[in-house]
C-alpha positions in Angstrom: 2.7 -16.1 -6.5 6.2 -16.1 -8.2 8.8 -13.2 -8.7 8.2 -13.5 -12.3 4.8 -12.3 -13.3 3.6 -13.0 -16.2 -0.1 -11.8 -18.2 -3.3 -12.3 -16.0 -6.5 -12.1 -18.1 -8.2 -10.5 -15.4 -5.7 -8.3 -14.9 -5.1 -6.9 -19.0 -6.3 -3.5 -19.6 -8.0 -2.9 -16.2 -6.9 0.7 -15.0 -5.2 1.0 -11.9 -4.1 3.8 -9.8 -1.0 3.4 -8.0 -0.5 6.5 -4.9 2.9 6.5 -3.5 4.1 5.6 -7.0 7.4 7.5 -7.0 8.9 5.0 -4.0 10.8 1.6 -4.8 7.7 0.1 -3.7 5.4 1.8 -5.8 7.2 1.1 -8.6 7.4 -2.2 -8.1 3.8 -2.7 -7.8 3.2 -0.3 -11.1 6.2 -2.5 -12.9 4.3 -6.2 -11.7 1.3 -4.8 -12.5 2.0 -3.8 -16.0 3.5 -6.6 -16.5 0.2 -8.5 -15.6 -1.1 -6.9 -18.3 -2.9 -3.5 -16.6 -3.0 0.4 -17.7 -1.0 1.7 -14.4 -1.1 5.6 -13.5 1.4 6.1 -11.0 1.1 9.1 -8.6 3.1 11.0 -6.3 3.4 14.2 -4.4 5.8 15.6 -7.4 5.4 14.5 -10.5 9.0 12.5 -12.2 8.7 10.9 -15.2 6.2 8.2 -15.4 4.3 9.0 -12.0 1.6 11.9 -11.8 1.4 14.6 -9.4 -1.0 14.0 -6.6 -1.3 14.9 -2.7 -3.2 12.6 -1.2 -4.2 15.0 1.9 -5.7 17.3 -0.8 -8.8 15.9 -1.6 -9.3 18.1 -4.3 -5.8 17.3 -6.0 -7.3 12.9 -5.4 -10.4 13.9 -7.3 -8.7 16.0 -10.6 -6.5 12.8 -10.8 -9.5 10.3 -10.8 -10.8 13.0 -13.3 -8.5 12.8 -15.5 -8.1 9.3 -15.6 -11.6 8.6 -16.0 -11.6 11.2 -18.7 -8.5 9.1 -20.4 -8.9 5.7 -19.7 -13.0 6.2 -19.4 -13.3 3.9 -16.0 -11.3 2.7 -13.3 -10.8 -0.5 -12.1 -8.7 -0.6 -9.4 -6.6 1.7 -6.4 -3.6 1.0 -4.9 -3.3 3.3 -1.7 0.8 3.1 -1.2 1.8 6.6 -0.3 3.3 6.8 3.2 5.7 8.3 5.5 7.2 7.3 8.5 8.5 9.7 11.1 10.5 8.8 14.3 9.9 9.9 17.8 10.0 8.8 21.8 5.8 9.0 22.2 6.2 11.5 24.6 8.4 13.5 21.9 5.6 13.5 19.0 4.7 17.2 18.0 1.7 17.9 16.7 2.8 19.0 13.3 4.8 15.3 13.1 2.1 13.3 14.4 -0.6 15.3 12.0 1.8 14.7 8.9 2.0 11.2 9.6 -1.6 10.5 10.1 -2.7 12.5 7.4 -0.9 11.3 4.5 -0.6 7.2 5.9 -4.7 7.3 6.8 -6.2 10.3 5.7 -4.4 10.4 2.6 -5.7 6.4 1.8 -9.2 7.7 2.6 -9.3 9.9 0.4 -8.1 7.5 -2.6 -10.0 4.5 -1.8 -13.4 7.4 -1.3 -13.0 8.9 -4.6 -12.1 5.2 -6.2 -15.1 3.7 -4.8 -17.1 6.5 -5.9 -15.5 6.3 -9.7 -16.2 2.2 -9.5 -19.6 2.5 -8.4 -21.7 0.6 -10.9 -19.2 -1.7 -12.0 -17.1 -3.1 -9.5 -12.9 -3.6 -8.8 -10.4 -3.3 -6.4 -9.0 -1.4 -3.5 -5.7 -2.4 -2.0 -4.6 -0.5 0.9 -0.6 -0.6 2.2 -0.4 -1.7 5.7 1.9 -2.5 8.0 2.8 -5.5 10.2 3.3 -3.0 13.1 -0.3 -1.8 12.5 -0.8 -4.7 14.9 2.1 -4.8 16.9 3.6 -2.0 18.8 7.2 -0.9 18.3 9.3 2.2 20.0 9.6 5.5 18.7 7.1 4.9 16.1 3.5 5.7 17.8 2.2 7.8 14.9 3.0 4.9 12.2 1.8 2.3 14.0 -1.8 4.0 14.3 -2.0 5.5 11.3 -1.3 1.5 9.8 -3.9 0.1 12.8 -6.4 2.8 11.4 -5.6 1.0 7.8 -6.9 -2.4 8.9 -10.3 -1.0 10.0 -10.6 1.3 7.4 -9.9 -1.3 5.0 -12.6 -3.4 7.0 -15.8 -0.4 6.7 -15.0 -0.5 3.5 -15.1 -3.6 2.4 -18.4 -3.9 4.0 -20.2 -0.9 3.1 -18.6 -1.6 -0.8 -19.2 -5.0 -1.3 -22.9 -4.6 -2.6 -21.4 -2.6 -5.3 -18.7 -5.2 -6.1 -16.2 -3.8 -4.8 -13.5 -5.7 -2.8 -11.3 -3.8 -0.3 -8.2 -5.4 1.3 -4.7 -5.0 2.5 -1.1 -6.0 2.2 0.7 -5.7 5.5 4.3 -5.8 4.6 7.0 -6.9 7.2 11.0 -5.6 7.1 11.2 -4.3 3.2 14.8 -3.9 2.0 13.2 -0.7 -0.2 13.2 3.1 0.1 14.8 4.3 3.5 15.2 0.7 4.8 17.4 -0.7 2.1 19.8 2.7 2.3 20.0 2.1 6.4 21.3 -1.9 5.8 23.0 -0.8 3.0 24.9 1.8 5.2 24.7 -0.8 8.5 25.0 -4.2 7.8 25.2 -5.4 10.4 21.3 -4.3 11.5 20.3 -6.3 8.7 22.4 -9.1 9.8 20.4 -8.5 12.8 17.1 -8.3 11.4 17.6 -11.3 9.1 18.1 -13.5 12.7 14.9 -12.0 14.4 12.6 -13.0 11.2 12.0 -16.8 11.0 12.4 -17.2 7.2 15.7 -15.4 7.6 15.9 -12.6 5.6 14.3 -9.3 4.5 11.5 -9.0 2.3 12.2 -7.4 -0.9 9.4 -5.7 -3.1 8.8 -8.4 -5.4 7.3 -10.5 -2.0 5.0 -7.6 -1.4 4.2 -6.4 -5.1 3.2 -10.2 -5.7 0.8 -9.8 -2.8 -1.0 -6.4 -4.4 -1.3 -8.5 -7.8 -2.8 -11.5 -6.1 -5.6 -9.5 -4.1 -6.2 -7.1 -7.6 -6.7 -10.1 -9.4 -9.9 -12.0 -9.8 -7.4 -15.3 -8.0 -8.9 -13.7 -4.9 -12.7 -12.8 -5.6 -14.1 -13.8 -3.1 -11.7 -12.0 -1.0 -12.5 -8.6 0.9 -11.8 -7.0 3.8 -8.4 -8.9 4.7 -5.3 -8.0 5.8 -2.4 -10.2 4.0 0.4 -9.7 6.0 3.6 -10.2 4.5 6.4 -10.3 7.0 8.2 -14.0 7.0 6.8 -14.7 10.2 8.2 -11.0 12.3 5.4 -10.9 13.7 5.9 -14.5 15.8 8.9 -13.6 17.2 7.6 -10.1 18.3 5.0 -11.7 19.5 6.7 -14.3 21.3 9.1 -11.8 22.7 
């Protein structure tokens, strides 16, 4: 996996949904993607230009997009399940509005997608990626909601794959480490010192940017991993050793 992609035959003209399309990382993985050669219909909770309107906690609003894009493309060959929101608070702290907003659109919100994509690929096969987290396995302060909505991905990504696989369908996820994207990028922008920081805590030394992590979605879309399923590819330049090792 390189930072330049470049045209996968597997890849060309498959139909892939991309939820959470709007954010730098969405966009990424729609722009590697296309680049690979795919149809990409990116979705969001408002539509913008290039990226469909979808809310992933209304399940009706999931199914009238894989509607329409069966109705346009006539099949669909692979989801991405990127949307995501991260909201912090002391555990004790958590409302219930917070924590059902978080949980809702991070897991909920990915069970719906992957449910009505497996349903749409039935009979032929392809591809569910779910976005994870590497602190889906590793607790962190003031993030309690995150972190179980991301744990929940892993095993939900794990059903899956097993109930799926008879119908060719491979389910897996990308676990991303410190992205310098979205909300992260503006706070080392604004700090830099907390990325300076950061860059000493992860053992490669820096942050991950969304190239590292959009590579990762093409690799586990394409038929490079078919014999791949229900796997979490974590992508965090070895965080997760030093958390681990305190």
């Amino acid at each position: 996996m390189t930072k330049a992609s470049q045209q996968d035959p597997s890849l060309t003209g498959k139909v892939v949904v991309v939820t959470g399309g709007a954010g730098d990382l969405g966009r990424s993985i729609g722009r590697r993607l296309e680049r690979a050669g795919a149809i990409v219909i990116g979705c969001d909770i408002k539509a913008q230009p290039g990226v469909e309107a979808c809310d992933v906690t209304d399940r009706d609003s999931i199914d009238s997009l894989i509607s329409r894009v069966l109705d346009r493309h006539g099949s669909l060959d692979a989801m991405v399940a990127g949307a995501g929101v991260v909201e912090r608070a002391a555990a004790i702290d958590i409302d219930e509005a917070s924590w059902s907003q978080v949980i809702g659109i991070n897991l909920t919100g990915a069970f719906h997608a992957a449910q009505a994509a497996g349903r749409a690929m039935d009979g032929h096969g392809g591809s569910i990626v779910f976005i994870g987290s590497w602190i889906g396995a590793a607790p962190a302060r003031d993030l309690m909601s995150y972190c179980v909505s991301k744990a929940g991905i892993d095993m939900l990504a794990r059903c899956l794959a097993l109930e799926l696989a008879p119908s060719g369908i491979r389910v897996n996820v990308v676990a991303p480490g410190v992205v310098e994207a979205g909300v992260s990028a503006q706070i080392f922008r604004e700090a830099p010192e907390r990325r300076a920081a950061m860059e000493q805590v992860i053992p490669l030394g820096r942050l991950a940017d969304a190239e590292d992590v959009s590579a990762c979605v093409e690799f586990l879309l394409s038929e490079r991993s078919a014999y791949v399923t229900g796997t979490t590819l974590v992508v965090d330049g070895g965080i997760r050793l030093a958390h681990a090792g305190g």
